[in-house]
C-alpha positions in Angstrom: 137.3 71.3 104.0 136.0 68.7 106.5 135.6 65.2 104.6 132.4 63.5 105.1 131.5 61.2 107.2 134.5 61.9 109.8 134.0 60.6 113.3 135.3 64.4 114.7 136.0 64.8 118.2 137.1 67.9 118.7 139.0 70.7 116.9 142.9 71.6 117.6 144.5 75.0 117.3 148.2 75.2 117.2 149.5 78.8 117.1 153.5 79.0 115.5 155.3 82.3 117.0 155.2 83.4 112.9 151.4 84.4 113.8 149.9 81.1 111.8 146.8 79.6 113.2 146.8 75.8 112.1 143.8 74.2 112.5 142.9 70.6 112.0 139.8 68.5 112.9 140.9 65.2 115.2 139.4 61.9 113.3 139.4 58.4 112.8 139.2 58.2 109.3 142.3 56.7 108.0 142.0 59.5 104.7 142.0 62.0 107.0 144.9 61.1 109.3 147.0 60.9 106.2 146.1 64.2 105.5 147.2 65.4 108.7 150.2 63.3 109.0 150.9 65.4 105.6 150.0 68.6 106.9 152.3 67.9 109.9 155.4 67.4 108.3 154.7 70.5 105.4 154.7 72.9 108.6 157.4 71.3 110.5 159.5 71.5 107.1 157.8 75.2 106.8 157.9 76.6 110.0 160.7 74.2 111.7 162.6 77.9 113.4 159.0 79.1 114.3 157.6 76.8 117.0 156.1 77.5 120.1 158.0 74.9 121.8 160.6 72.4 120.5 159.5 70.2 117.9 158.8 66.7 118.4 158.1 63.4 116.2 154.7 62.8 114.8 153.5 60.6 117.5 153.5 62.8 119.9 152.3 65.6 117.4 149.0 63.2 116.6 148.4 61.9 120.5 148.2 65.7 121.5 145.7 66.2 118.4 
């Protein structure tokens, strides 16, 4: 569900070696963020043996989004 009023600028894919397509929408909308900082740190918890390449902190996670 994409919130309203988002200033999107472009949509991410991140594909985990378990065959799960995450997909997010890049914002500035503080809400939103939150959300994905959440997000972030349910599939690092989730999928933490199943990345493509080695995990890394939620910085970088959110610059590359």
């Amino acid at each position: 569900m994409i919130p309203i009023g988002c200033n999107l600028s472009e949509v991410v894919l991140l594909n985990l070696q378990s065959g799960v397509t995450f997909r997010y929408l890049r914002t500035k909308d503080p809400e939103f963020l939150a959300g994905t900082r959440s997000l972030y740190h349910l599939f690092t918890k989730a999928f933490a043996n199943n990345w493509s390449s080695t995990p890394r902190n939620e910085e970088e996670f959110l610059e590359e989004a």
